[in-house]
DOTITI-646819 format. One record per residue: residue in three letters; x, y, z of N, C-alpha, C in turn. Coordinates in steps of 0.2 Angstrom, whole numbers, plus 5000, padded with zeros to 4 digits. Atoms other than C-alpha are relative to their C-alpha. Layout:
DOTITI-646819
ALAXYZXYZXYZ ...
end
This chain:
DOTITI-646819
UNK499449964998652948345551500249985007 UNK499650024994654148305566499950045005 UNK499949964994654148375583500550034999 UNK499549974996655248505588499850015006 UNK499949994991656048585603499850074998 UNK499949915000655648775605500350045002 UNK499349965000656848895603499950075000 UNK500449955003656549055595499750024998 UNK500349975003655249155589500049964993 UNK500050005006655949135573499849924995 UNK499950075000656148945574499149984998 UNK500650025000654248925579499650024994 UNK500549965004653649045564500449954993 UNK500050025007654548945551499849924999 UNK500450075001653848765556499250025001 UNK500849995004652048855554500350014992 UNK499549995007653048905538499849924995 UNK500150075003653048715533499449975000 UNK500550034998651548675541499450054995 UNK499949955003650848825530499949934993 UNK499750035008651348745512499949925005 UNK500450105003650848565517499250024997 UNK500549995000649348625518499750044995 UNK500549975007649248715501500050085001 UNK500349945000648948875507500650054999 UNK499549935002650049055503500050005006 UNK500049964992650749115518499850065000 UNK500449904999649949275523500550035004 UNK499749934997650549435531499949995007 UNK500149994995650649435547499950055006 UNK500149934999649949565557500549985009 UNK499450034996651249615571499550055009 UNK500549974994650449645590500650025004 UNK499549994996651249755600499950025008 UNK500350004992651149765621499750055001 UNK500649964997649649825626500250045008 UNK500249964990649649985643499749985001 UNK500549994995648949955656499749925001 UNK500050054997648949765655500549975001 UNK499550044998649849625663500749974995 UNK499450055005650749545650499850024993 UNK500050005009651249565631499649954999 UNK500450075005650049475619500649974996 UNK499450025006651849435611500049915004 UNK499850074999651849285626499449964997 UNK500650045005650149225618500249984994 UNK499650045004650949235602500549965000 UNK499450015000652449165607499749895001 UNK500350064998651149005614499949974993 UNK500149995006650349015598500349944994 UNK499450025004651849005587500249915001 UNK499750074997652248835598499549944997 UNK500650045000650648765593499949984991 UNK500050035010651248785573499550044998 UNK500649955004650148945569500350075002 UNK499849954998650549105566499450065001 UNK500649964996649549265575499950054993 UNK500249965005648549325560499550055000 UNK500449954998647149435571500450025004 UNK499849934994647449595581499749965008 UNK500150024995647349525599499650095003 UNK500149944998646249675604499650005006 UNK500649984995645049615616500349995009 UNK500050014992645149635637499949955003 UNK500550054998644549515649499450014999 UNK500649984998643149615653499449984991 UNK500450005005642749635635500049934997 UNK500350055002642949455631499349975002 UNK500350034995641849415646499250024996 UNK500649975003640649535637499749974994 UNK500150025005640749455619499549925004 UNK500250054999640349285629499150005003 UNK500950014996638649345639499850024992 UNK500150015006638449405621499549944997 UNK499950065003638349255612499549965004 UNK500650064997637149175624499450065000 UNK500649985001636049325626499349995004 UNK500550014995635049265640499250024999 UNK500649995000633449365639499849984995 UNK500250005007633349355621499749934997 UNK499950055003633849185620499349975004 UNK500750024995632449135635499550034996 UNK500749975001631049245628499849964992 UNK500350055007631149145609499949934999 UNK500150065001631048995612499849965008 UNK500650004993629849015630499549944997 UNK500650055000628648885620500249945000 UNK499850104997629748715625499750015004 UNK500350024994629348745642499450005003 UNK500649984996627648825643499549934997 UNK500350045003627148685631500249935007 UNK499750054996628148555643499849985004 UNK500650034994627348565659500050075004 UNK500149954996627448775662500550045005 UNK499749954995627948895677500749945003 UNK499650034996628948735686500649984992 UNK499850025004629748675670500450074997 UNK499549925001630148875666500750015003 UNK499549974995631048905681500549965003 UNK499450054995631748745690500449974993 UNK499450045005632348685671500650054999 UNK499549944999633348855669500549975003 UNK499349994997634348845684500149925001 UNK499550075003634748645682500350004995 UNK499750035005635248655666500650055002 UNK499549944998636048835672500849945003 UNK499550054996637248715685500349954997 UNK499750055006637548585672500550034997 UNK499549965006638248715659500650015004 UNK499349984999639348775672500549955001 UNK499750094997640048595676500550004991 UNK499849975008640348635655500550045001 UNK499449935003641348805654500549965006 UNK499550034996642248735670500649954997 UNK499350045003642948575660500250044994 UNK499949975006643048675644500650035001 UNK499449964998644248795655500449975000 UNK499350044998645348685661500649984994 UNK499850035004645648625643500450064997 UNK499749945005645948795636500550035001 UNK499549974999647048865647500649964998 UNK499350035002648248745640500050004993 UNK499950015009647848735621499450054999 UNK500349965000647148915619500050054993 UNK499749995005646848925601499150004996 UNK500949995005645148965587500049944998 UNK500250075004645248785583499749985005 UNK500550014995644448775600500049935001 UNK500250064999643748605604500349954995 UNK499650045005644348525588500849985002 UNK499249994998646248565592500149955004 UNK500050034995646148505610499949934998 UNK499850075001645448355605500649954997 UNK499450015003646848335594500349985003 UNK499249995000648348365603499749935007 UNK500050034993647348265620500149944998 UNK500150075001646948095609500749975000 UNK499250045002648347955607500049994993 UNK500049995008649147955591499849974997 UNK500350075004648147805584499250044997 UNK500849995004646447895584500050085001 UNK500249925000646848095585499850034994 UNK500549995005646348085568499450034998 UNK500650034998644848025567499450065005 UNK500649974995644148095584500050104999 UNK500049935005644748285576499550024997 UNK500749985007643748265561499450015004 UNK500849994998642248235571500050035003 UNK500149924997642348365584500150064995 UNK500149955003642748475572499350034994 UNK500750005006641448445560499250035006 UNK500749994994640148435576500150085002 UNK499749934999641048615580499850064998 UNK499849945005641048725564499249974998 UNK500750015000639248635562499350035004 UNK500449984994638548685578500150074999 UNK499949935001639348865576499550034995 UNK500249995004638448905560499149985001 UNK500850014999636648815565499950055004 UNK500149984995636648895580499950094998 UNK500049955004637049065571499350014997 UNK500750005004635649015558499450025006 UNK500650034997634448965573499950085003 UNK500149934998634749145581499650044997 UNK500149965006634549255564499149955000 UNK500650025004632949135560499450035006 UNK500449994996632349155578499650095001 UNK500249925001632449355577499750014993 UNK500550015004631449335563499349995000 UNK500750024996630049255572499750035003 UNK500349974995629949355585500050065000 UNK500349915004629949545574499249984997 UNK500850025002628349435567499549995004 UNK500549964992627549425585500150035002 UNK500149934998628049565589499750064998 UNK500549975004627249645575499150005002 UNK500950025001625549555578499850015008 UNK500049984993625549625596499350034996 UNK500749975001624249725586499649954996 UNK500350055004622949615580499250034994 UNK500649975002621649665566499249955002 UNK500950044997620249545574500349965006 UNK499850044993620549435590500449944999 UNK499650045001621849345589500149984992 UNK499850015007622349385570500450065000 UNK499449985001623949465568499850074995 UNK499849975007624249595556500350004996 UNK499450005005625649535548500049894998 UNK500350094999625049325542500749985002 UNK499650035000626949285543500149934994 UNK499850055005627049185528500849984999 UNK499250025000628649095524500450034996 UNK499749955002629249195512499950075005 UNK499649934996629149345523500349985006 UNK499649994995629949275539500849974993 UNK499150025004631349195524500450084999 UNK499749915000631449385520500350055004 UNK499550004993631749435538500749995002 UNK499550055000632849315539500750014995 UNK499349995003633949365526500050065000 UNK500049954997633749535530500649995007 UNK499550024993634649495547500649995000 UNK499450015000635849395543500550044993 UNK499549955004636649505529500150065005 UNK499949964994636349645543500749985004 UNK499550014994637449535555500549994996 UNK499550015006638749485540500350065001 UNK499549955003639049655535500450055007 UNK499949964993639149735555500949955001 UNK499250034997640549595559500549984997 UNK499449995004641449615543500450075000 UNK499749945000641549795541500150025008 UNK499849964995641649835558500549965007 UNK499850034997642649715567500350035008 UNK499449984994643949835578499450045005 UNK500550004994642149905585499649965004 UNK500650064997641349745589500150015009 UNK499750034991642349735609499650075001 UNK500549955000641249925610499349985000 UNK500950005000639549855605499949955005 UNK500250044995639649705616500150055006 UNK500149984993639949805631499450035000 UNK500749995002638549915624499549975002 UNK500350025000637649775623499649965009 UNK500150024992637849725644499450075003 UNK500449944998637049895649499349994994 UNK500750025004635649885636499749965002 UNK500450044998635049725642499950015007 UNK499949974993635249775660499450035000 UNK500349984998634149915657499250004996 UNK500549995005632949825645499649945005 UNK500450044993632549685659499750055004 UNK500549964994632149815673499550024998 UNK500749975002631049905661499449955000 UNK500550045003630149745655499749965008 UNK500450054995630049665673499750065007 UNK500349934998629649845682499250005001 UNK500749985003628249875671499549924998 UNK500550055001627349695669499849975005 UNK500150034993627449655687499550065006 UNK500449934997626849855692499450024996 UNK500749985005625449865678499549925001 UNK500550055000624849675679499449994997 UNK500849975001623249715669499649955002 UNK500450074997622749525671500049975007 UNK499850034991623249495690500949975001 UNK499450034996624649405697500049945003 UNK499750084996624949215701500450005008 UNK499749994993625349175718500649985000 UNK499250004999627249125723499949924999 UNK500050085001626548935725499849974991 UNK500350025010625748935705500850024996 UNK499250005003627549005699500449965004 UNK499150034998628848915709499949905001 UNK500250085000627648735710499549944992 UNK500450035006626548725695500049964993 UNK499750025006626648605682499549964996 UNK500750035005625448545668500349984993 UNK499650015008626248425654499450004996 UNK500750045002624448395649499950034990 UNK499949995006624748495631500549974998 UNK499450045003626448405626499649934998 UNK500150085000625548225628500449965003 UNK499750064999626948165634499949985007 UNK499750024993627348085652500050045002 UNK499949934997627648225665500649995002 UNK499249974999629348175668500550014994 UNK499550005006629748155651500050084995 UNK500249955002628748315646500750075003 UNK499549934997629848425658500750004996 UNK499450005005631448345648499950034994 UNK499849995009631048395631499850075003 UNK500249935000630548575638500450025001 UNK499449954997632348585644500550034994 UNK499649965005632848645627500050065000 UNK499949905000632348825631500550015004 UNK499549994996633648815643500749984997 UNK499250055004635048705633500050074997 UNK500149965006634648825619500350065001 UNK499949944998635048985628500849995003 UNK499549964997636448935637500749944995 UNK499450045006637348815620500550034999 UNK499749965003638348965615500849995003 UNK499450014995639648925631500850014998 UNK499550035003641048855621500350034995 UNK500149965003640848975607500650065002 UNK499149904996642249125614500549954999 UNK499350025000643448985612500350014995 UNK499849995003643549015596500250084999 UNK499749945000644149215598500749995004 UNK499450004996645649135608500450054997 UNK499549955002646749215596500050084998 UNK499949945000646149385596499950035007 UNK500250004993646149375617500950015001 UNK499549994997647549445625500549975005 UNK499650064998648049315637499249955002 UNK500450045000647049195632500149965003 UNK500150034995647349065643499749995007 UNK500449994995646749145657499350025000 UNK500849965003645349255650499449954998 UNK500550045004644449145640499749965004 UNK500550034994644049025655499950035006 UNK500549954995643649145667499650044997 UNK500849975002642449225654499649964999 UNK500450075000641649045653499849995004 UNK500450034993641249005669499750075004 UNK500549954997640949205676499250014995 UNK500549975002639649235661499549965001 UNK500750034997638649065665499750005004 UNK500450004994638549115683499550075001 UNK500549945000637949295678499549984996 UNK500550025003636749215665499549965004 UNK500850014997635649115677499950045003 UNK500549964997635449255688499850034997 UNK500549975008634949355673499449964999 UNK500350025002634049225669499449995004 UNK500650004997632949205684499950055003 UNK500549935001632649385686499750044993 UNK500549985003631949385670499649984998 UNK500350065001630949225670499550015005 UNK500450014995630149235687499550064999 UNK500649965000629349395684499449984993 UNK500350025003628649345668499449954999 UNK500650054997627749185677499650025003 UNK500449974994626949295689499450034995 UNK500749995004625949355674499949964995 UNK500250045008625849205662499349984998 UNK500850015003624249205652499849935001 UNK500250085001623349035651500549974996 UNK499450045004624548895646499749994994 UNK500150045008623448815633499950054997 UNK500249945007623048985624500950004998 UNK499149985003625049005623500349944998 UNK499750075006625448815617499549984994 UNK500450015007624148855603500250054995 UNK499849965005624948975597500450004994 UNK499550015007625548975577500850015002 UNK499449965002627049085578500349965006 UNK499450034994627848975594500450065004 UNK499749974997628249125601499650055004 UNK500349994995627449155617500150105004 UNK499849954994628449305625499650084998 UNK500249945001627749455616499150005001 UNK500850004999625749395619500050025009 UNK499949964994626349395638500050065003 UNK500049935000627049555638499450044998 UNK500449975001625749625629499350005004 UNK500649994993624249555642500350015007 UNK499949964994625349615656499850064999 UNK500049964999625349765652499350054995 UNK500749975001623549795643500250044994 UNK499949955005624349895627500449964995 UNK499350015004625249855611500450034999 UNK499649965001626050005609500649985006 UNK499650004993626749985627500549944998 UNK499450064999627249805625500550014992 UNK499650025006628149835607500550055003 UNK499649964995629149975618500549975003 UNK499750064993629549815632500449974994 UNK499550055003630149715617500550034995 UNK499349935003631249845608500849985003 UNK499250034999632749785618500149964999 UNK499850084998632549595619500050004989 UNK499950005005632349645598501050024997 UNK499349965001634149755597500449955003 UNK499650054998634749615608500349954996 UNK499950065004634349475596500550024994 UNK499749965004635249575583500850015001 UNK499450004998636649595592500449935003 UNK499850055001636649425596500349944994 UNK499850035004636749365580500650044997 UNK499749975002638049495576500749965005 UNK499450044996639149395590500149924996 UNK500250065003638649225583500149994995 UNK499750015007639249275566500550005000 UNK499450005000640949315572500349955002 UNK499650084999641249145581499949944997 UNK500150065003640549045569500550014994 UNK499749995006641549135556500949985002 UNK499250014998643249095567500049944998 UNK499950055002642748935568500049944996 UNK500050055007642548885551500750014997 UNK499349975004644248985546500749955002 UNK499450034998645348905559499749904998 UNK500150075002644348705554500250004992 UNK499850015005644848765537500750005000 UNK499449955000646748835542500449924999 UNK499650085000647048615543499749994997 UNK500350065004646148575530499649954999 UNK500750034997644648495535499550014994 UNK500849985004643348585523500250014993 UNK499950015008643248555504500050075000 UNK499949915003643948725496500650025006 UNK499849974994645048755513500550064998 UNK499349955001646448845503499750085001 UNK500449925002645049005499499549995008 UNK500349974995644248995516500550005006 UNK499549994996645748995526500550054999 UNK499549964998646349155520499650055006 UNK500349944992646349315533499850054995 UNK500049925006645749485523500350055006 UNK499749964996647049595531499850075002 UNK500249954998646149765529499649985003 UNK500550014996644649705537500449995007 UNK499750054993645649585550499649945002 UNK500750074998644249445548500349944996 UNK499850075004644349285540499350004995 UNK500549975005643149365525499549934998 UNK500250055004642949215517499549945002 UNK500450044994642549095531499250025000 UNK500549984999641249205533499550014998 UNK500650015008640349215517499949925000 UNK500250085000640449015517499350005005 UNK500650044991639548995535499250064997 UNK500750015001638249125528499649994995 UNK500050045006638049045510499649955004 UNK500450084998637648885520499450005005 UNK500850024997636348945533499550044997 UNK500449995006635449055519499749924998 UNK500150065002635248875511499649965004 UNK500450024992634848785527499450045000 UNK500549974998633548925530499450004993 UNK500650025004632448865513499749955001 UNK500450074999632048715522499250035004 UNK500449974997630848825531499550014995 UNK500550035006629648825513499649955000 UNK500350075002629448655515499749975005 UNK500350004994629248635535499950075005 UNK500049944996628748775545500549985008 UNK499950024996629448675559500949995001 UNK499350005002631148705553500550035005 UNK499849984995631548815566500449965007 UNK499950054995631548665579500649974998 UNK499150055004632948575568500750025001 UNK499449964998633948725567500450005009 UNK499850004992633948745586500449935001 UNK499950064996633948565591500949974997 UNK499350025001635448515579500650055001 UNK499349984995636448665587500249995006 UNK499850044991636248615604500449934997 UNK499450064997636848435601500650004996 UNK499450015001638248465589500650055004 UNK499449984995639048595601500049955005 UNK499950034992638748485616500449934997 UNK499550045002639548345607500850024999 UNK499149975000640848445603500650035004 UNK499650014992641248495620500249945002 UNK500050054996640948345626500849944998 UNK499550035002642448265615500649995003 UNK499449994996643948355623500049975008 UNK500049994992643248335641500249914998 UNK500050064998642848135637500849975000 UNK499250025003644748105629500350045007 UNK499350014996645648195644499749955005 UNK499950054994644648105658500249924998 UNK499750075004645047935648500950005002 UNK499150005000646847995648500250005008 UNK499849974995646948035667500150085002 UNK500149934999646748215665500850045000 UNK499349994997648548235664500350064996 UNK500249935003648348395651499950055005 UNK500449954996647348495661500650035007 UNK499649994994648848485676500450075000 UNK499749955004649848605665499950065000 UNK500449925003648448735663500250055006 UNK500049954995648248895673499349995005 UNK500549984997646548865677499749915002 UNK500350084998646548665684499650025009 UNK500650004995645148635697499949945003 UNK499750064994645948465705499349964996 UNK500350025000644548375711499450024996 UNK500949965006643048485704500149994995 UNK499950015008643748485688499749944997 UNK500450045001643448295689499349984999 UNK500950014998641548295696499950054993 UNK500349965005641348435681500049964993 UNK500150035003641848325671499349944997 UNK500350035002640648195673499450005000 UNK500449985001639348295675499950044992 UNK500249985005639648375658499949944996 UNK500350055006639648205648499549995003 UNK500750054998638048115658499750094995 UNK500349965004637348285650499950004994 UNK499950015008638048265632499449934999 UNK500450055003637348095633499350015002 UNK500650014999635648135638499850064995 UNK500349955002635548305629500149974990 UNK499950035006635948215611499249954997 UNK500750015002634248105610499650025003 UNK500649944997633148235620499950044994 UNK500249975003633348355610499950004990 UNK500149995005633048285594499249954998 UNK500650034997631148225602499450054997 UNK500749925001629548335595499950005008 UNK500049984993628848445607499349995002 UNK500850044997626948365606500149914998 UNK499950085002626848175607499649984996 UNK500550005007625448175593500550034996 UNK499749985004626548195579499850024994 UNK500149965005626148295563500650034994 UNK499449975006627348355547500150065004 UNK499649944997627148525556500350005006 UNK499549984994627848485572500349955003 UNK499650065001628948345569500550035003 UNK499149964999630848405575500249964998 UNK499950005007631748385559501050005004 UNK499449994998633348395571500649964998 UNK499650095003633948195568500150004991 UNK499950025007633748215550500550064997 UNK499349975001634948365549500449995002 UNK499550014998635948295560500649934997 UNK499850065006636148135547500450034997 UNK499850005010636348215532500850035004 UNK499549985001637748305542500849945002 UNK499950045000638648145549500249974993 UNK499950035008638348075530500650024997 UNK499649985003639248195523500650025001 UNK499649984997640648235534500549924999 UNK499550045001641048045534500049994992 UNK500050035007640948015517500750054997 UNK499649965003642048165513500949985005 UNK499450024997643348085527500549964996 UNK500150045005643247935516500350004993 UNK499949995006643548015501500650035000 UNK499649935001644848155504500249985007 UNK499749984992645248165523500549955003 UNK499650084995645947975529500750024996 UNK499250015002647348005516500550065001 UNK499649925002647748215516500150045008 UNK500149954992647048275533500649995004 UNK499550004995648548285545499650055006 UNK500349954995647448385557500750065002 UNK499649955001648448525565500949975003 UNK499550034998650248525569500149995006 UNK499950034993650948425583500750035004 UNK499549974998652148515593499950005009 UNK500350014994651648445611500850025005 UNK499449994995653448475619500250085000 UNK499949935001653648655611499250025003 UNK500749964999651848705616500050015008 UNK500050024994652248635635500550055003 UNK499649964998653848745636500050064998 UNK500049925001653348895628499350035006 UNK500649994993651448875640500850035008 UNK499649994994652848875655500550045001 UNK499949945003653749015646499650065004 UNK500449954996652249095650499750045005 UNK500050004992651749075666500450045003 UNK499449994996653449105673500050104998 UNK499849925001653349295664499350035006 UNK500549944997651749345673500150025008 
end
């Protein structure tokens, strides 16, 4: 399809019209949004951006800043995501490894949402990272480098999803065995079929909350800020004022470190334990696919990116630090089966089970509502990689379901496939670490796409946005790839250096099969039909400045 110039409305909606019918698909209804009181600007300038970008506005733009910024600490979940996957770094090298890995990697991320912004305030659309990459590459390889960001995208959206839903599973199973019928024997053995049962309990749970309830969601996340707010104080209140075991000195938490369980190295040991911290704060990028139901998406979306990382480490280290101050013995907590440390903690701080299943009730409701976020942006961003035809079947997962307002369809795919993914867990117990490990690197990959392609280019996109950061921008950027490329073979590392079937990380060998199959399907299907999304680089530039000029 050819560039145009932008003109009107009309003009813009009928070259997605074209683009539309290349691509197979019926055109849908268009839901019509009308100017929000009470804020700055009509979402009609959004759609108007939109439109320029070759796509018509098929969700209700409902959410605020506030409330996006809400859905984004969401999606990462801070306590939730810290307290379940506590056993990289107690195994790693402990209190030092806890704490000082958090707020590096915290720093880092922001170096992330920072380049992320700058991109989005100018290509601010659910195809997220994919798109950008698009429109940023030269036309020789924007193909190409698409397909792959997007596969890495809608891949990482969906593990990442799984890897939540599995983890909330794991952690209702230690949190159950807080009571033990003999020392140190659960009540509940956690066989694999009953955490798969959990598991699929959950995620039908979080399915059905972010299909049937969509136009509530921007309520439950804010819900969900105060909830956690008042499920920390509780937990760090009460395990730092009861103590029942004592209390670590300030030098045993803020200097201590023992890789002596991992086997590894001790400076290699502290890197692989930086996955509790990857883990918790991967989700970053993730809100970019709600672009189009964000009311001035340009702005919003990268100021809910970079304020929610900065709120998440300090979340993060007030809810870390207290928990070191009562950390049980390291090697009793890197022995344990279920790899989930946080509720044996809780439970010998506070001397009771009943109490600590009390303390864990909210980081439980969290995870829930985590995954109820995490099902919404993995289902954007399989709709919008389908809306260009990227994914075998795209015609039937690229429609919208107009009562609802969702992209139904999208949605049942993504939870068909980590249902499916989640039977690998029959065959390894260790399944868990794969999930994680290959949603951390294909989101970080998939960030990392758009940032490398502008700085290659001169960053000469980014100038455009609302939210360029000059010089910073650049240092953010090269702090974000030296990250992509270290966090890509880390974290697909076991987390003991004696290796075992059981605690192999299985993360490289899902990350194959998905590389395999993604090129092979380029190969077969995609080199000759993909047209990735339309190009309309002169209309997107002038309706952006459109934009601007109204606020």
């Amino acid at each position: 399809m050819s560039d145009y110039r932008y003109g009107t409305q009309s003009d813009a909606y009928a070259a997605e019209h074209d683009h539309v019918l290349r691509n197979g698909a019926d055109e849908k209804e268009t839901k019509l949004n009308n100017t929000y009181s009470g804020d700055d600007a009509s979402p009609n300038n959004a759609d108007n951006l939109l439109a320029a970008m070759g796509y018509k506005s098929e969700l209700v733009r409902s959410r605020s800043t506030l409330q996006v910024a809400f859905m984004s600490f969401v999606l990462a979940s801070v306590p939730y995501g810290l307290a379940t996957t506590l056993y990289y770094p107690v195994v790693g090298g402990g209190p030092t490894n806890i704490i000082w890995g958090w707020l590096a990697v915290s720093l880092i991320i922001l170096a992330v949402a920072a380049s992320l912004g700058e991109i989005t305030s100018v290509y601010p659309t659910s195809g997220g990272v994919y798109y950008q990459t698009f429109m940023i590459t030269p036309p020789a390889y924007r193909k190409i480098a698409s397909w792959i960001c997007g596969w890495c995208f809608v891949v990482g959206n969906i593990t990442i999803t799984l890897s939540v839903n599995f983890a909330t599973a794991l952690f209702l199973v230690a949190c159950i065995n807080v009571y033990e019928s003999a020392p140190g024997v659960g009540i509940l053995a956690g066989a694999p079929y009953q955490v798969f049962l959990l598991f699929l309990a959950i995620t039908l749970f979080c399915n059905a909350v972010s299909a049937l309830g969509n136009k509530w969601l921007p309520w439950l996340d804010t819900f969900a800020i105060f909830w956690t707010f008042a499920g920390v104080i509780a937990i760090i209140v009460c395990i730092l004022a009861i103590a029942s075991n004592g209390r670590h000195s300030a030098k045993y938490v803020f200097t201590e470190f023992d890789p002596s369980n991992s086997g590894w190295v001790p400076g290699w040991s502290f890197m692989v334990g930086l996955l509790h911290a990857a883990y918790a704060t991967s989700s970053t990028g993730m809100i970019i696919s709600m672009c189009e139901e964000v009311r001035e998406p340009a702005t919003q979306v990268p100021k809910a990116m970079v304020a929610t990382v900065a709120l998440n480490t300090i979340c993060g280290l007030v809810f870390l630090i207290p928990l070191v101050f009562v950390l049980p013995d390291q090697a009793m907590l890197s022995a344990l089966l279920s790899g989930q440390p946080t509720p044996v903690i809780i439970r010998e701080a506070v001397g009771s089970p009943g109490a600590a299943i009390g303390l864990l009730t909210p980081l439980l409701v969290l995870g829930l509502l985590c995954g109820i976020g995490c099902t919404t942006a993995a289902s954007r961003a399989t709709w919008a990689f389908s809306r260009d035809g990227a994914i075998p079947g795209y015609k039937l997962w690229s429609i919208v379901n107009t009562k609802l307002d969702v992209p139904l369809n999208a949605m049942m795919l993504s939870m068909v496939v980590q249902l499916a993914l989640g039977l690998i867990y029959f065959g390894a117990a260790a399944a868990f670490n794969a999930f994680s490990g290959v949603g951390v690197i294909c989101l970080t990959l998939s960030y990392a796409a758009p940032i490398l392609v502008s700085l290659l280019t001169g960053r000469k996109q980014v100038k455009e946005g609302e939210f360029h950061l000059g010089a910073l921008g650049t240092f953010c950027n090269y702090v974000a790839l030296a990250w992509s490329a270290l966090a890509t073979p880390l974290f697909c590392m076991p987390t003991f250096r004696e290796v075992t079937p059981a605690s192999m990380n299985y993360a490289s060998v899902v990350l194959a099969a998905v590389v395999v199959i993604s090129t092979i399907w380029y190969f077969v299907w995609g080199k000759q039909n993909y047209e990735g999304p339309p190009t309309h680089e002169d209309a997107v530039l002038e309706a952006r400045r459109a934009s601007m000029a109204s606020r």
